[in-house]
C-alpha positions in Angstrom: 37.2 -10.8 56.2 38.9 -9.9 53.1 36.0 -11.5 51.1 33.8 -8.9 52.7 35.3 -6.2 51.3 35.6 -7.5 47.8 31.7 -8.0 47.9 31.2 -4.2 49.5 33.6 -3.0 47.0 31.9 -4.9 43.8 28.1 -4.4 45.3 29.4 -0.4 45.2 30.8 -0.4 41.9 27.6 -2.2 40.5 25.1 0.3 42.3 27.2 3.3 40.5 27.4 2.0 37.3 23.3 1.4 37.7 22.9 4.7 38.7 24.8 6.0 36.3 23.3 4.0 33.7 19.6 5.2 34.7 20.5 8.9 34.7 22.3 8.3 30.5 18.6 7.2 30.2 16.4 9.6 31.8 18.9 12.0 29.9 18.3 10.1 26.9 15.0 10.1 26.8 14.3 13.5 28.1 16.5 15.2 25.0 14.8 12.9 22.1 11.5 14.2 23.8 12.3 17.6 23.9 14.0 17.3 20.1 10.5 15.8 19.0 8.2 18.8 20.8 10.7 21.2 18.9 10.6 19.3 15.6 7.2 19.4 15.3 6.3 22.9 16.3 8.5 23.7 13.4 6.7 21.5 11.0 3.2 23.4 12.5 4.9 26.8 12.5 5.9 26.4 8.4 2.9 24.4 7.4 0.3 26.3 5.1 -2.8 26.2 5.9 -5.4 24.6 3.2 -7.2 28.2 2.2 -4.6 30.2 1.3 -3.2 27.7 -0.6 -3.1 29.4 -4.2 -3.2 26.0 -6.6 0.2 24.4 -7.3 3.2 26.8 -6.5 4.9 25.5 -9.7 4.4 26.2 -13.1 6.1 24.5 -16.2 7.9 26.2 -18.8 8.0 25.7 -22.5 10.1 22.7 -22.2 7.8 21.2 -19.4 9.8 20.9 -16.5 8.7 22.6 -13.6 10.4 25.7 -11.9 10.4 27.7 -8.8 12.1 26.9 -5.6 12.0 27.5 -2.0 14.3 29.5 0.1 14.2 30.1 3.8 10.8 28.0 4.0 9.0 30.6 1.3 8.3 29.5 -2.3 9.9 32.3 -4.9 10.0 32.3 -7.9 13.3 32.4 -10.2 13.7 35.2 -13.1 13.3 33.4 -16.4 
């Protein structure tokens, strides 16, 4: 009899760890998906579209390096 209940008892303990196992991965998966959608409705929300692009957003100085920056996901340009 005693055997019984150590097999009841571990047959329990292996069903919750399973099940708690498979809910870590629906959660798991269910947050990188969500993280993704997000991720790339950002990159679509900030991406310029190809005509009104104005040539290259940099120009180079006298010393040919380029300058101009971008703050806040909008190109400005710094005072000389």
């Amino acid at each position: 009899m005693p055997s019984e209940n150590v097999y009841e008892k571990e047959k329990l303990l292996y069903d919750t760890a399973h099940r708690f196992m498979d809910i870590l991965w629906v959660r798991l998966l269910t947050s990188s998906i969500v993280a993704s959608g997000a991720a790339l409705i950002i990159a679509d929300s900030k991406s310029i579209p190809e005509q009104n692009r104005k040539g290259d957003h940099f120009e180079e100085n006298e010393k040919g390096k380029r300058r101009g920056r971008i703050l806040g996901g909008r190109r400005r340009w710094k005072t000389p």
